[in-house]
Structure formats: C-alpha cells, structure tokens
C-alpha positions in Angstrom: 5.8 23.2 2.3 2.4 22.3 2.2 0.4 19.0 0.5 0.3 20.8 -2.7 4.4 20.9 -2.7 4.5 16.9 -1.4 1.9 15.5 -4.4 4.5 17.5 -6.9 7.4 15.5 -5.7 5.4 11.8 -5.6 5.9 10.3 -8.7 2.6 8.4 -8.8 -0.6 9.0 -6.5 -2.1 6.0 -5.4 -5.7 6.2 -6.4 -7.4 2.4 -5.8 -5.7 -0.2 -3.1 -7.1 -3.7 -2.0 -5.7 -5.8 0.5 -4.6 -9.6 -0.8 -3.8 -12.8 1.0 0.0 -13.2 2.5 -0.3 -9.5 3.9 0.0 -8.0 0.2 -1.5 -4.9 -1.0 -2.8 -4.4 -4.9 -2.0 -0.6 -5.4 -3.6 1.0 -8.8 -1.8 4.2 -9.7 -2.6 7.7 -11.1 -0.7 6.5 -14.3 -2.4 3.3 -14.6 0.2 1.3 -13.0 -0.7 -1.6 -11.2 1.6 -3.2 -9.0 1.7 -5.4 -5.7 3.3 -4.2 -2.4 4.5 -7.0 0.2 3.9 -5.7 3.8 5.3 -8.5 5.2 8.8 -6.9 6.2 6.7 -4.2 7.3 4.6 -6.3 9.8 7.5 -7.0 11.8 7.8 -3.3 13.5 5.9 -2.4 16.2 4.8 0.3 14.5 2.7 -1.8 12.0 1.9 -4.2 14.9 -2.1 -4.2 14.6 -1.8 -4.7 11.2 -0.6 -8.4 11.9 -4.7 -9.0 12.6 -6.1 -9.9 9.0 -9.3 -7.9 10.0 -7.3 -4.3 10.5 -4.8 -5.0 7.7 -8.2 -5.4 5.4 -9.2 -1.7 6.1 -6.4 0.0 4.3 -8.1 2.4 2.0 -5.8 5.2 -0.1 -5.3 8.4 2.0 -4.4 11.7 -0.2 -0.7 11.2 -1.6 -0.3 7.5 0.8 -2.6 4.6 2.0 -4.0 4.6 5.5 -5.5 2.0 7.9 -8.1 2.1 10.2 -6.2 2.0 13.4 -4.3 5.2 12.0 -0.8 3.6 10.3 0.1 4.8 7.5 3.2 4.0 4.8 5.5 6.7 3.1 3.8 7.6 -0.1 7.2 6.8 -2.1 7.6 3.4 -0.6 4.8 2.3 -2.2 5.5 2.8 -5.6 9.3 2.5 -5.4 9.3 -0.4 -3.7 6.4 -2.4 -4.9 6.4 -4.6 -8.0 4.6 -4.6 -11.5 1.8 -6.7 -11.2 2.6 -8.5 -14.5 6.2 -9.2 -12.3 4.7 -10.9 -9.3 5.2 -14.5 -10.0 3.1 -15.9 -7.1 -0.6 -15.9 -6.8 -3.0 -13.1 -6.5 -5.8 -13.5 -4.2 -8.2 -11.1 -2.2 -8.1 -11.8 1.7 -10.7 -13.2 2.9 
C-alpha cells in the first residue's frame, strides 16, 4: 500500500492551508471546499506541544495528502476534512495570525 493507494481513499486533498488567530487553520480543498479546522483540542497533547508557540503553529504548509509543520507534526489527512467545519458555518471571526 503505497501513497498512490492512501490519496484514493482521502476524500479531499488539501491543496492551500493558512494559519488564523485562536490556533485555527483555513484549509482550501481539491474540491473547492473551504472550511476552518480548530487545533485547539489538538494543542493539548504533547505531541502537538511546540505548536502552542504562535511562531511554529504559523509554518503549517500542506504536505502531500495532510498538512505539516515546521518542527515535523503532522495531522491525519482525514481529520482535517472530517472534522473541520464549512467556512460559511463558522460563526466566529476569521482572522490571519499575526
């Protein structure tokens, strides 16, 4: 099962991601799906420790089939469409961090 098999089972490839204020993420999709992706829960593992510092949570970039940060976390490539909302849903404000 190689990467080819994996971005046949995702249902949407990220393809543009932008960090936001309040540890969000704007995530645009193959489809043309926009949608906003709280981290916040996230934040509270160890694993995603580093990501607590606005400056490394600002280098999140899309990685092949998921979205990758600088100091090398990553987030299941399903969890971020799945579990993100509709941008035109998301009923507080939008804003690029800073």
């Amino acid at each position: 099962m190689g990467a080819d098999y994996m971005e046949n089972k995702i249902e949407e490839l990220p393809i543009e991601v932008k960090a936001l204020e309040d540890f969000l993420l704007y995530i645009k999709f193959q489809n043309g799906e926009e949608k906003i992706y709280d981290m916040k829960e996230m934040l509270k593992f160890d694993y995603y420790k580093n990501l607590r510092d606005k400056e490394n949570f600002k280098t999140v970039k899309v990685f092949g089939i998921t979205l990758k940060w600088s100091t090398g976390e990553d987030i299941a490539p399903e969890k971020i469409y799945f579990n993100s909302v509709p941008i035109n849903e998301f009923n507080s404000e939008i804003k690029e961090m800073k």
